[in-house]
PyMOL CGO cylinders between C-alpha atoms (Angstrom):
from pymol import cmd
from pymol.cgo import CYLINDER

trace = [
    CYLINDER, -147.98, -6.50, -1.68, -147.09, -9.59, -4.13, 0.3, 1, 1, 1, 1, 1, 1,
    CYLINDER, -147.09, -9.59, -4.13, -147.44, -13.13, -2.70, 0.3, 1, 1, 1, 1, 1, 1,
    CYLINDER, -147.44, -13.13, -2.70, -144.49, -14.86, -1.47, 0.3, 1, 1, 1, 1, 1, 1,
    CYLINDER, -144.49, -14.86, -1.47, -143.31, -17.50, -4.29, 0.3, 1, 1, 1, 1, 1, 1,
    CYLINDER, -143.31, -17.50, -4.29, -142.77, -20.75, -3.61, 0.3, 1, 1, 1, 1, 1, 1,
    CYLINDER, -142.77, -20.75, -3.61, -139.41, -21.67, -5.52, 0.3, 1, 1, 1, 1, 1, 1,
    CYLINDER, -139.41, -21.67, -5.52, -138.13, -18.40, -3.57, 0.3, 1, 1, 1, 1, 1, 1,
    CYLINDER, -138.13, -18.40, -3.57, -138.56, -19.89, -0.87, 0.3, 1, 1, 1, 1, 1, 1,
    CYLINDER, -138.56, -19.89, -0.87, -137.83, -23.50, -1.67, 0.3, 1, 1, 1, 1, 1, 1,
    CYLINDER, -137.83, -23.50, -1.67, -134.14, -21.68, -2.64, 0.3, 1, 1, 1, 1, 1, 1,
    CYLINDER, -134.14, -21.68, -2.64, -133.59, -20.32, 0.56, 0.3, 1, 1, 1, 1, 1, 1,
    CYLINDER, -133.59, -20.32, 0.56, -134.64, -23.72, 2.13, 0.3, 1, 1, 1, 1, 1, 1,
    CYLINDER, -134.64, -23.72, 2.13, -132.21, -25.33, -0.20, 0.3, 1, 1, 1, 1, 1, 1,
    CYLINDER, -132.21, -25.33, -0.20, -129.44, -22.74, 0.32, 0.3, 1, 1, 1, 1, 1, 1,
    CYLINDER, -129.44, -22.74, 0.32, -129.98, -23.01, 4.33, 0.3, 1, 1, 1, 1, 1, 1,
    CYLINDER, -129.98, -23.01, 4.33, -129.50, -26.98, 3.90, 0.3, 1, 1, 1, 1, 1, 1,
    CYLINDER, -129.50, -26.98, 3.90, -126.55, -26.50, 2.16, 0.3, 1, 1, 1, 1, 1, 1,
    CYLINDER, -126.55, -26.50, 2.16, -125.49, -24.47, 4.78, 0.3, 1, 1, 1, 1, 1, 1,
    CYLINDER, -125.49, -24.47, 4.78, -126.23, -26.45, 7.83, 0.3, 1, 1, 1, 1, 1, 1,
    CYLINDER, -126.23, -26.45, 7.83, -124.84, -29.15, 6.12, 0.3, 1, 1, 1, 1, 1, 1,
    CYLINDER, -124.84, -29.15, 6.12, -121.23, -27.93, 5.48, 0.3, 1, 1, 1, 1, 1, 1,
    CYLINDER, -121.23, -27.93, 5.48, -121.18, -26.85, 9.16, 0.3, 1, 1, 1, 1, 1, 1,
    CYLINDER, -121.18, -26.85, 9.16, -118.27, -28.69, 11.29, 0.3, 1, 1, 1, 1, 1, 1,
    CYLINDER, -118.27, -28.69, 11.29, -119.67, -31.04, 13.33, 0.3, 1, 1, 1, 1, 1, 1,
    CYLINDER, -119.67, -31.04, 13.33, -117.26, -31.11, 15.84, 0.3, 1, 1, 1, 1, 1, 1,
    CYLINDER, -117.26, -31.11, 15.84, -116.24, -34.67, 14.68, 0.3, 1, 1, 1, 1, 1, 1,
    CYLINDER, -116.24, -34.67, 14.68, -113.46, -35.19, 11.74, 0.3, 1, 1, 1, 1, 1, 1,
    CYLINDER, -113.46, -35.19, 11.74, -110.82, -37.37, 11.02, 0.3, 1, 1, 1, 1, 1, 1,
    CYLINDER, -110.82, -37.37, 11.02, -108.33, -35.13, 12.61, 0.3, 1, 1, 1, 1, 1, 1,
    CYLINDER, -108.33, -35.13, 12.61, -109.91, -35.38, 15.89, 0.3, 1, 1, 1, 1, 1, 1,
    CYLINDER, -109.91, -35.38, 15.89, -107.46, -36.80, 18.64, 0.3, 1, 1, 1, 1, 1, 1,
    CYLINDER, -107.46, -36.80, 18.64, -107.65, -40.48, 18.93, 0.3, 1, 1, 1, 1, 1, 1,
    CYLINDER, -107.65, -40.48, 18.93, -107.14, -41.84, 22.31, 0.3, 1, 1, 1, 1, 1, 1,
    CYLINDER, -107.14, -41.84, 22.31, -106.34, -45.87, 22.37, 0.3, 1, 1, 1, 1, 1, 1,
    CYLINDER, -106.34, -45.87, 22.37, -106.60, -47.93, 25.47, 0.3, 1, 1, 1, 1, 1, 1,
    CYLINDER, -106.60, -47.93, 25.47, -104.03, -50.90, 24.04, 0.3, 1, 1, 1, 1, 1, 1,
    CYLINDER, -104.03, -50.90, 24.04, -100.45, -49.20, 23.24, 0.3, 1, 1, 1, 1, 1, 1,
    CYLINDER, -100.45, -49.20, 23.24, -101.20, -49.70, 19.07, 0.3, 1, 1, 1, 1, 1, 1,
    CYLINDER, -101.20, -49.70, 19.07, -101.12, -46.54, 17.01, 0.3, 1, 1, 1, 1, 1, 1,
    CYLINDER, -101.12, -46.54, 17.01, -103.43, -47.15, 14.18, 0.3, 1, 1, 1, 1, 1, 1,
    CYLINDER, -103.43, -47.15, 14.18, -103.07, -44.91, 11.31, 0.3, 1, 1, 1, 1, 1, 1,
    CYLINDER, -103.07, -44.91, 11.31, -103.87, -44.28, 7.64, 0.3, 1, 1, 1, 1, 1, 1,
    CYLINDER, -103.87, -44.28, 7.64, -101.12, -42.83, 5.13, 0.3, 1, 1, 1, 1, 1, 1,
    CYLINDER, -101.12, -42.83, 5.13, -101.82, -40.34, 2.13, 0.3, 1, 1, 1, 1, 1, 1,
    CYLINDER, -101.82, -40.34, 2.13, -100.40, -37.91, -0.20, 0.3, 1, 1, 1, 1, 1, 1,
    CYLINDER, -100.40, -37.91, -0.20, -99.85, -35.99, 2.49, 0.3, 1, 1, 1, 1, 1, 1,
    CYLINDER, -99.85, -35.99, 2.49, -101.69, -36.60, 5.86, 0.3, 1, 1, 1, 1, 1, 1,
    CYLINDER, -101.69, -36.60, 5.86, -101.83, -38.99, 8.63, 0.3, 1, 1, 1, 1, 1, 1,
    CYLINDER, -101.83, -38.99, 8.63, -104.95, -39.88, 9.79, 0.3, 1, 1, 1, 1, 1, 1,
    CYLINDER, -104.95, -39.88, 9.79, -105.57, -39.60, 13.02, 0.3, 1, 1, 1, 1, 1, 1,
    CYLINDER, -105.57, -39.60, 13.02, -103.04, -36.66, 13.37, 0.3, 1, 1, 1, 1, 1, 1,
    CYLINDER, -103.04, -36.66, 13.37, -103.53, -36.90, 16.74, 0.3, 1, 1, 1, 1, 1, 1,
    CYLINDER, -103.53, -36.90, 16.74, -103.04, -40.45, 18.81, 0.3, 1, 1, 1, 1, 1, 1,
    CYLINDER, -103.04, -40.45, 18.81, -102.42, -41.29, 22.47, 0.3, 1, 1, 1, 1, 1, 1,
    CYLINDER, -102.42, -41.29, 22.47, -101.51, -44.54, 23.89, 0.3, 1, 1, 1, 1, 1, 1,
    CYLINDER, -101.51, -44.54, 23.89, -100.12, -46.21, 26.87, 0.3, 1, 1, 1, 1, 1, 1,
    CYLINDER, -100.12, -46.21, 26.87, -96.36, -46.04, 27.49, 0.3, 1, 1, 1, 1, 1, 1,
    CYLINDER, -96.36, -46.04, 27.49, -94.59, -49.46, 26.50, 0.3, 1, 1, 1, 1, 1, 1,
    CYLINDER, -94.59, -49.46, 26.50, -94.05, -51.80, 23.71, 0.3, 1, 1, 1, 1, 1, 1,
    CYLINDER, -94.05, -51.80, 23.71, -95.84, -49.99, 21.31, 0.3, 1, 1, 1, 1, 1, 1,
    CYLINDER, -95.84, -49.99, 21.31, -96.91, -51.38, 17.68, 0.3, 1, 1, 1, 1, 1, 1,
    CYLINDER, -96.91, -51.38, 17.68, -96.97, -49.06, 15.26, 0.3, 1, 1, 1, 1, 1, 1,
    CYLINDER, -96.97, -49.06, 15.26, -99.51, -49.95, 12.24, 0.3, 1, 1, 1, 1, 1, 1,
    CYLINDER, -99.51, -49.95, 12.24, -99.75, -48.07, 9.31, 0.3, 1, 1, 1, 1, 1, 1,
    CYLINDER, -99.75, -48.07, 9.31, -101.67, -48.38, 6.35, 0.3, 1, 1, 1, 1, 1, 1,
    CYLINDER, -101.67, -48.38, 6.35, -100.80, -46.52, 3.31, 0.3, 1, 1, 1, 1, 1, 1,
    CYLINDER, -100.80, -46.52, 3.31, -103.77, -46.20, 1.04, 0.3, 1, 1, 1, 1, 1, 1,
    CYLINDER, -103.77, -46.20, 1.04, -101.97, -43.70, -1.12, 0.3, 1, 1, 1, 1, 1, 1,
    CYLINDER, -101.97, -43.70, -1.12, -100.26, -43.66, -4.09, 0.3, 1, 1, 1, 1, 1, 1,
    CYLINDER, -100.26, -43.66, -4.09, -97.10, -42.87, -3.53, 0.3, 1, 1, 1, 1, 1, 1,
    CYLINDER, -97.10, -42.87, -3.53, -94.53, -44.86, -0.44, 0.3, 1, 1, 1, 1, 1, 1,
    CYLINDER, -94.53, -44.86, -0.44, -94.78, -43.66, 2.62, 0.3, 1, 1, 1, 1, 1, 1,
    CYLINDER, -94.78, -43.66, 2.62, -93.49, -44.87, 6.06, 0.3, 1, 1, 1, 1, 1, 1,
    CYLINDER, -93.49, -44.87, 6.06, -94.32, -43.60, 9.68, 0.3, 1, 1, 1, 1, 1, 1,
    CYLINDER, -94.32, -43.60, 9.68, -91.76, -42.32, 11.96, 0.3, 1, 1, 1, 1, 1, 1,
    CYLINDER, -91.76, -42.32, 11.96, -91.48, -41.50, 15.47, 0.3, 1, 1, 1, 1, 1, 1,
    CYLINDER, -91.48, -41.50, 15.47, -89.50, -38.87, 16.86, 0.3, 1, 1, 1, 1, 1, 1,
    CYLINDER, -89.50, -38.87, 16.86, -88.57, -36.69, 19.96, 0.3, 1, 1, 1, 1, 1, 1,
    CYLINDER, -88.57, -36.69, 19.96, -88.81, -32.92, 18.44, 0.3, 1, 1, 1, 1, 1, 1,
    CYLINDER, -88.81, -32.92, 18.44, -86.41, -30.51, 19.76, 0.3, 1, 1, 1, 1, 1, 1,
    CYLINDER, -86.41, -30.51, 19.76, -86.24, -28.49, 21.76, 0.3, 1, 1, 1, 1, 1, 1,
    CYLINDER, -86.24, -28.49, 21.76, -84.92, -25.56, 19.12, 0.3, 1, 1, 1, 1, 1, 1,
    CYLINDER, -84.92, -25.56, 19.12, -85.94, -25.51, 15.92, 0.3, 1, 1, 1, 1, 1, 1,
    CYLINDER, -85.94, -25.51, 15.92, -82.46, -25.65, 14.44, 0.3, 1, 1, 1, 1, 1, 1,
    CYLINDER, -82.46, -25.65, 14.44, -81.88, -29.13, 16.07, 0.3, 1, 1, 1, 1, 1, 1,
    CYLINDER, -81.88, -29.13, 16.07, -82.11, -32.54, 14.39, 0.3, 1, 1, 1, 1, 1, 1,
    CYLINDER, -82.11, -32.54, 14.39, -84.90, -34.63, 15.60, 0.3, 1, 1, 1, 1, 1, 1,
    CYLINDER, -84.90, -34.63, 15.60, -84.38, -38.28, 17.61, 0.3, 1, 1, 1, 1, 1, 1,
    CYLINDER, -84.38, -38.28, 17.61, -85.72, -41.05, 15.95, 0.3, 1, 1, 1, 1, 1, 1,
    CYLINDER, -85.72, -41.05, 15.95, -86.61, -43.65, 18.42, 0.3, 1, 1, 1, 1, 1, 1,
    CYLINDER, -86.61, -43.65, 18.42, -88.29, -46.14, 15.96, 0.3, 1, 1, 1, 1, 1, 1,
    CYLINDER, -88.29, -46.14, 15.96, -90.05, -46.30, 12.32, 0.3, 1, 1, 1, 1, 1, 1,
    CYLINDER, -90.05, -46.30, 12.32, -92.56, -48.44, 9.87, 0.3, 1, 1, 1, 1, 1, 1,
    CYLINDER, -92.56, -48.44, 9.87, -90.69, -49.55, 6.69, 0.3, 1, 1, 1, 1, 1, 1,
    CYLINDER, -90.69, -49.55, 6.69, -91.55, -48.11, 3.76, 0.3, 1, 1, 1, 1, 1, 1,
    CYLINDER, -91.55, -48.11, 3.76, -94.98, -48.84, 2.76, 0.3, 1, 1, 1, 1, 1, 1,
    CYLINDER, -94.98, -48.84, 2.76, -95.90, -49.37, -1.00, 0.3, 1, 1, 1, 1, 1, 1,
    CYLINDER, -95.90, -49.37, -1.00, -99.40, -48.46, -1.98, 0.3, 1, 1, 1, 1, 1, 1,
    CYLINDER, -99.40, -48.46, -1.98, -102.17, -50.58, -0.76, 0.3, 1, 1, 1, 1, 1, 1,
    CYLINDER, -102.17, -50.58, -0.76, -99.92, -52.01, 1.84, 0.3, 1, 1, 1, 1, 1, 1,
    CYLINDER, -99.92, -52.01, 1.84, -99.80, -51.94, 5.90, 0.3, 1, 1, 1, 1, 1, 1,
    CYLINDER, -99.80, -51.94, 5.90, -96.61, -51.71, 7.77, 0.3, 1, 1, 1, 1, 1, 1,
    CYLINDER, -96.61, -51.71, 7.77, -95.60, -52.54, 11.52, 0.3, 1, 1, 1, 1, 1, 1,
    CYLINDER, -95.60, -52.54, 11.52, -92.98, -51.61, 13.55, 0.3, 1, 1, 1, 1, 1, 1,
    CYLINDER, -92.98, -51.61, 13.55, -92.54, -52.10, 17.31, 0.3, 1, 1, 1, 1, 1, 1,
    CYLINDER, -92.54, -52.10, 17.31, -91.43, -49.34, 19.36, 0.3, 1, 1, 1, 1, 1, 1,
    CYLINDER, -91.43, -49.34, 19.36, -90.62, -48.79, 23.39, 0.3, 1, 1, 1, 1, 1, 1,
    CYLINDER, -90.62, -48.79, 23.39, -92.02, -45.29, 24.37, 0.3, 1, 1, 1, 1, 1, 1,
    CYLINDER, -92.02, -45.29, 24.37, -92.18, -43.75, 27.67, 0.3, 1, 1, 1, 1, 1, 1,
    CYLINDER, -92.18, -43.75, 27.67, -94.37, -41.10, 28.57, 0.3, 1, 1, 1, 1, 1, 1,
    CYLINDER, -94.37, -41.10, 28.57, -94.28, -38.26, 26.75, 0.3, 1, 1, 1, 1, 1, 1,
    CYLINDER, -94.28, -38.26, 26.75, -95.21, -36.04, 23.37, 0.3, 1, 1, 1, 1, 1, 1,
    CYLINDER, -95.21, -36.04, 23.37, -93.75, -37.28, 19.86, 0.3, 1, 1, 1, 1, 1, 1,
    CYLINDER, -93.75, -37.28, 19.86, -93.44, -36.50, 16.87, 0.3, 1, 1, 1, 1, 1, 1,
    CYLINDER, -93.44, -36.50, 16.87, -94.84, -38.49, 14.02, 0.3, 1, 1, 1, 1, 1, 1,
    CYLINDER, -94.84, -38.49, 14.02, -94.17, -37.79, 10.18, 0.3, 1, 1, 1, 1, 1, 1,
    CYLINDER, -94.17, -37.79, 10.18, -94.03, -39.84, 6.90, 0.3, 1, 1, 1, 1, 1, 1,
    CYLINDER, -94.03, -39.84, 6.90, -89.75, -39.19, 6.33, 0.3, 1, 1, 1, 1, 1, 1,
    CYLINDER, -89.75, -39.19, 6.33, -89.28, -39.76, 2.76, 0.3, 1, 1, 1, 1, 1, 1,
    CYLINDER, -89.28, -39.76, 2.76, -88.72, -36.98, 0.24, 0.3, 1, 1, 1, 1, 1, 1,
    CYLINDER, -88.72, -36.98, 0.24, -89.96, -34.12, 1.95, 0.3, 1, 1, 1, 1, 1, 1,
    CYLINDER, -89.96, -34.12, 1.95, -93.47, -35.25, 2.66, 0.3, 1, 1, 1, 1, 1, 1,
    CYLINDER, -93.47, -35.25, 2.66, -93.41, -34.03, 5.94, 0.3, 1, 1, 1, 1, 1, 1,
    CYLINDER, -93.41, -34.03, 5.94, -93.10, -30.46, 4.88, 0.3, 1, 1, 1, 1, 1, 1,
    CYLINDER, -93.10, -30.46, 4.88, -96.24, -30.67, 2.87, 0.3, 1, 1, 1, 1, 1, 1,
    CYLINDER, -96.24, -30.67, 2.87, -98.10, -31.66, 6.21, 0.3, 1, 1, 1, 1, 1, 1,
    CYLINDER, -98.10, -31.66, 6.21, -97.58, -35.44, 6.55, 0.3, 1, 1, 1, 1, 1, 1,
    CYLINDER, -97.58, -35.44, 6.55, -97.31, -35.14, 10.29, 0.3, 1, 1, 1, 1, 1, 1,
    CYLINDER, -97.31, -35.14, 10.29, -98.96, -35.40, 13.70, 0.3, 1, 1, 1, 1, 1, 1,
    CYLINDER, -98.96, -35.40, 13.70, -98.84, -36.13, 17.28, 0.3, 1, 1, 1, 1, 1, 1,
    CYLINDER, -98.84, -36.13, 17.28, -98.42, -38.67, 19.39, 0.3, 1, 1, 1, 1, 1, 1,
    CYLINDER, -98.42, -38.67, 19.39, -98.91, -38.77, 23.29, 0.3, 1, 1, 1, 1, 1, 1,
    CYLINDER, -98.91, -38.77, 23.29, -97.80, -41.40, 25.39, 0.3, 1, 1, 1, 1, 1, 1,
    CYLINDER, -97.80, -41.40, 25.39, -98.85, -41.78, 28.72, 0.3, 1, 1, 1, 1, 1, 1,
]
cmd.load_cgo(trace, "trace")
């Protein structure tokens, strides 16, 4: 029986690194984001929101939103509806945020689940949404 070589196995150690490393961790930037002040914190890109996921405290709520994409963005709050062919209810919204730039906007929210999305052009569609839970 031929010896075991060492760069054999020094590739399998190196391919079961890899490996391990491009597990999940069960920590991302999607992960919900639960804040204990009513501020929703959030980064905009071409086409995400990050957190995608945010819950607050009912009340005056300040909406900050950071774009560090290249392209505007804004972040809007809505009540979805309750059928799909509906229009949503806006109930408050950032303005438009140039690149590099933060935006606030103050909005009163009782408890409930929204519906947050960048509404210009149709960045929404290409997954520039999330949620946002108010309790």
């Amino acid at each position: 029986m031929p010896p075991v070589q060492l760069p054999a196995r020094g590739a399998l150690f190196g391919a079961l690194l890899a490996a391990a490393i491009a597990l999940p961790t069960g920590c991302s930037d999607n992960d919900p984001v639960r804040e204990d002040q009513p501020v929703v914190r959030v980064t905009l890109d071409e086409y995400a929101i990050t957190p995608q996921d945010v819950s607050v405290p009912s009340g005056k709520v300040e909406l900050v939103a950071r774009n560090i994409g290249r392209l505007t963005h804004n972040l809007q709050i809505e009540i979805p509806p309750e059928d799909p062919d509906e229009q949503t209810e806006t109930l408050g919204e950032t303005p438009t945020a140039q690149p590099r730039t933060t935006v606030t906007a103050r909005v009163d929210l009782k408890p409930g689940t929204y519906l947050m999305r960048c509404s210009l052009a149709n960045h929404d569609d290409l997954g520039m949404t999330g949620t946002l839970v108010v309790r």
